[in-house]
C-alpha positions, 0 to 999 in steps of 0.5 A: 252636436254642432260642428265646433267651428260653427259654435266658436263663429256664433261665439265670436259673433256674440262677443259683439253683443258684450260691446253695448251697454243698451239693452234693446240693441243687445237683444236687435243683435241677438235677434239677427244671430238667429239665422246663423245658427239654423234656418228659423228665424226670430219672431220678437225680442222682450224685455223685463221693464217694470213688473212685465215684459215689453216687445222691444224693439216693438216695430216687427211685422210678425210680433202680434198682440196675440204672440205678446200674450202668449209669451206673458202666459208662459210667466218668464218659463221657456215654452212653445208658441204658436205661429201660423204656417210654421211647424215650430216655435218657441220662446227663450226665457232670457235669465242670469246665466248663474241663476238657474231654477227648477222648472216648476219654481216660482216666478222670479223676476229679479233674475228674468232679463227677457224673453227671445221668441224663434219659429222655424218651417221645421223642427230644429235638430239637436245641433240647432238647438244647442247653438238657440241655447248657446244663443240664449246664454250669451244674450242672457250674460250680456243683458246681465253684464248690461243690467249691472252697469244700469244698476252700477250708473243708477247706484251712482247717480242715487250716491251722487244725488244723496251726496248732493243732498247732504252737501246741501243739507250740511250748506243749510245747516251752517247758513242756519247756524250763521242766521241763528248767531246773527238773529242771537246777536240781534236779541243780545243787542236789542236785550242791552239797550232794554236792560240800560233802559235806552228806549227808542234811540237804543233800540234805532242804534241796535238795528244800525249796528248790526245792519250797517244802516241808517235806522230811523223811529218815527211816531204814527204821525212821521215825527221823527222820534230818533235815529241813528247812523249817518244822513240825518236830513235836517229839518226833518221832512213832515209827511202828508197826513192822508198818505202817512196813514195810508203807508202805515195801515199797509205796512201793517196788513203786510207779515214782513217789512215792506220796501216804501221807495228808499225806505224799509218799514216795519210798524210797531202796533201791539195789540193792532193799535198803530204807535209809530214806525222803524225805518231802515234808509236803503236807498241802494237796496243793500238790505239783506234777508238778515236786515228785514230779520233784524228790522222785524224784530227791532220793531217787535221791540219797539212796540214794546217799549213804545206800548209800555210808554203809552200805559205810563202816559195813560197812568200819569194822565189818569192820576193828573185827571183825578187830581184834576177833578179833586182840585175842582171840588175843593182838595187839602193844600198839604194833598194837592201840593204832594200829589202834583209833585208826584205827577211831576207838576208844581202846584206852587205859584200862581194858576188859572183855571181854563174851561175849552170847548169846540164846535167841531168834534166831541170832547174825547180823550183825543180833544183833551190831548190835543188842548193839552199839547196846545197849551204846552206848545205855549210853554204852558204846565197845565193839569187836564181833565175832561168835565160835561163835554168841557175840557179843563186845564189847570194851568201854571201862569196866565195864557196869553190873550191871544195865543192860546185860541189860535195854537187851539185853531191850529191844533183842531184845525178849526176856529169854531170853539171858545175859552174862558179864563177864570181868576188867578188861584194862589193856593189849592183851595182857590182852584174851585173859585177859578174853575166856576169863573172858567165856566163863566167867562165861557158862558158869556163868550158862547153866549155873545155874538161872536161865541168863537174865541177866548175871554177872561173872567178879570175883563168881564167888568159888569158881566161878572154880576150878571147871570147868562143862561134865561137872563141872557133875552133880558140882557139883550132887551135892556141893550135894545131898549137904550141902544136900539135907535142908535143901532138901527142908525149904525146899521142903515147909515153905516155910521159909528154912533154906538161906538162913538158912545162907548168911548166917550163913556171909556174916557168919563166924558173928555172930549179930548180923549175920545177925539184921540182914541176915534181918531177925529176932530173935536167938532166931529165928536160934538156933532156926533154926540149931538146926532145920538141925543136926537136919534136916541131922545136921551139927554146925556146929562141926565143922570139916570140915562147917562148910568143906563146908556154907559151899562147899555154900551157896556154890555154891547161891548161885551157881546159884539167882542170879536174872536181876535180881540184881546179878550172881553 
């Protein structure tokens, strides 16, 4: 047995192995004690990491690739190995002290903490080996106690870290719970402004309330349709159309409301189709995620409403254009008058037919709108419908002679298209009568020099007994054959002979009134009435030549009308 005084030293010496936490500097100090108990010395330490032993520390001169492999064979077993010029080695399996097992049990790596490999120029005697062991024992309890503090700070730290992660999970849930009840308060209001059938302002005033923002709905074309809260600008801005199409059509390639300078947007398009648009004013960036929350599903409503609006427009249009087209080919008063009630239009009182077309675009759904909100801009009550490339309204009351081609213009953004205005319907069963003099007073103003503008079927005067179509060339022979001198004067001279004539006939001869109306002196009239009966070889008191010149004039009144003028 080894001297009791040298066991308590290596026993004192071991204590400080117990002061480290750090597995490989338990096993560089075990590995330094070795001497102290006899003349071998230390060869390699192993630690168990993963399923293995690793050399550590690995920076040994004499630890080779091939002792690693000779350890690794003994399987965590204490067994002989091999060194050269060395008469014994030997490596100590290094387990828990309290986990002792047979030496032909199974492979339990739980229990191995390393291994510690010793060679000697010797053979150890008994003494020595009894201080390796008490060596081995020592280290193997301070890699445990070490261990066990590894597994008590990785324990404490997985406690920490699912502490953590419930504290975050319960954060989640009460934010979620939080957004369920804002997006629930969201729903609730939204569901009172639909149940009160409030519309676009409810919805607008919805989203206000429970974002704090100004909400703004606007149509597809940026009119501005309501809004609520404070910092209504007025009048409204108009944006570019180009631009306004563009901001729309990108908005709508986005999942969520997008940010459009001081604005957030959200387009409201059921079915792909965009109707318009809900706007929450941000200028300072206070919108929270719960405000493009709220904004996303306002919008979702006002696509709703604003689709459910459009399938009542298109009804109400559909029955308008079905009476339309019953009122053209002949319909019973007692009918047509309850019908018209029904779509909310008085058919009572006096009505003019008026028959649009336009050079410029097809006579679509859209034209038809677009006459229809020219004429109401005219404060016209019209009923429309669309017939053979033609767009025909009804109307309540007489337009304007001018007006209404130039709200046309402005609205198609175009002058290239002609009106006629057939003759005043008192009753239902007038309405056909009107809508053939429509036709005809459209057929005159295309078929005249200046085809672009508006004329009445009352003004047409002779024209009203005269077929255009294949005799509009035998019109227009009848005017050269009587006027054809006379024009060709006007147009070489840059004289007014022709209108002279008119007027004179327009004032059944006095010399007074035409003077007045041409603006010129009595003799200037005599002398120019004088220039037309030698340009033109008529005599003006000859009766059968004063009647064709007076129809000539006529006509060619009619067919050089301009667009601007009061009608023909």
């Amino acid at each position: 047995m080894a001297p009791s005084g040298v066991a308590d030293e290596l026993m004192l010496r071991c204590l400080t192995m117990f002061d480290s936490r750090d597995e490989t500097e338990i096993l560089r100090r075990a590995m330094a004690q070795v001497s102290a108990v006899g003349p071998g010395r230390a060869e390699a330490g192993y630690l168990l990491l993963g399923d293995g032993l690793v050399r550590c520390p690995d920076d040994g001169f004499r630890a080779t690739a091939a002792l690693d492999a000779q350890v690794r064979a003994l399987a965590g077993r204490d067994g002989p190995v091999r060194f050269p010029r060395r008469a014994w080695g030997w490596a100590f399996a290094l387990r828990e002290p309290d986990g002792p097992r047979a030496p032909d049990g199974p492979y339990e790596p739980e229990r191995l903490r390393g291994a510690l490999v010793v060679s000697s120029r010797d053979r150890p005697g008994e003494d020595e080996r009894f201080l390796l062991s008490l060596l081995v024992h020592q280290t193997s309890a301070a890699l445990s106690i070490a261990a066990a503090h590894r597994r008590e700070r990785a324990q404490a730290a997985e406690l920490r870290r699912a502490r953590g992660e419930r504290e975050a999970i319960r954060r989640r849930l009460d934010h979620s719970l939080s957004d369920l009840g804002h997006l629930r308060a969201v729903h609730d209001a939204l569901a009172r402004a639909a149940a009160r059938g409030d519309g676009e302002a409810g919805i607008a005033r919805a989203l206000h309330r429970v974002t704090g923002l100004p909400a703004v709905v606007e149509d597809r074309f940026g009119n501005l349709r309501a809004w609520a809260g404070p910092g209504r600008p007025d009048p409204y801005p108009k944006p570019d159309p180009a631009q306004r199409e563009e901001l729309l059509r990108d908005a709508a390639r986005r999942s969520r409301p997008a940010r459009v300078r001081d604005r957030l947007v959200a387009v409201a398009a059921p079915r792909g189709e965009l109707l318009g648009a809900l706007c929450l004013v941000d200028p300072e960036g206070r919108a929270d995620e719960r405000a493009v929350r709220a904004l996303d599903h306002a919008a979702s409503a006002l696509a709703l409403e604003l689709a459910h609006l459009r399938e009542l427009a298109e009804l109400e249009l559909r029955l308008r254009r079905e009476l339309v087209d019953d009122l053209l080919t002949g319909a019973d008063d007692s009918s047509a008058y309850a019908r018209a009630e029904a779509v909310g239009h008085d058919l009572h009182g006096p009505h003019h037919v008026v028959a649009v077309r336009w050079a410029d675009g097809p006579a679509d759904d859209g034209f038809l709108r677009a006459v229809g909100r020219a004429a109401s801009g005219l404060g016209l009550r019209v009923l429309p419908t669309r017939r053979s490339g033609t767009a025909v309204l009804v109307a309540r009351g007489r337009p304007a002679e001018r007006a209404l081609h130039t709200a046309l213009s402005r609205e198609l953004g175009s002058p290239a298209g002609a009106v006629g205005v057939g003759g005043r319907c008192d009753s239902p069963h007038d309405v056909p009568r009107s809508y053939q003099e429509a036709l005809r007073a459209l057929e005159v103003r295309q078929g005249s020099h200046s085809a672009y503008g508006i004329t009445f079927f009352d003004d047409l005067g002779l024209y009203r007994i005269l077929r255009t179509g294949e005799d509009q060339r035998e019109v227009e022979q009848f005017v050269r054959e009587w006027l054809g001198p006379l024009l060709d004067y006007d147009a070489l001279h840059r004289t007014a002979l022709v209108e002279t004539l008119t007027a004179y006939f327009d004032r059944g001869g006095n010399y007074s009134a035409t003077a007045a109306v041409l603006v010129i002196h009595r003799s200037t009239l005599r002398y120019r009435l004088q220039r037309i009966r030698e340009i033109s070889g008529c005599d003006l008191t000859d009766v059968d030549s004063r009647l064709n010149l007076q129809v000539a004039t006529r006509i060619w009144k009619i067919l050089r009308s301009e667009p601007e003028g009061g009608g023909l």
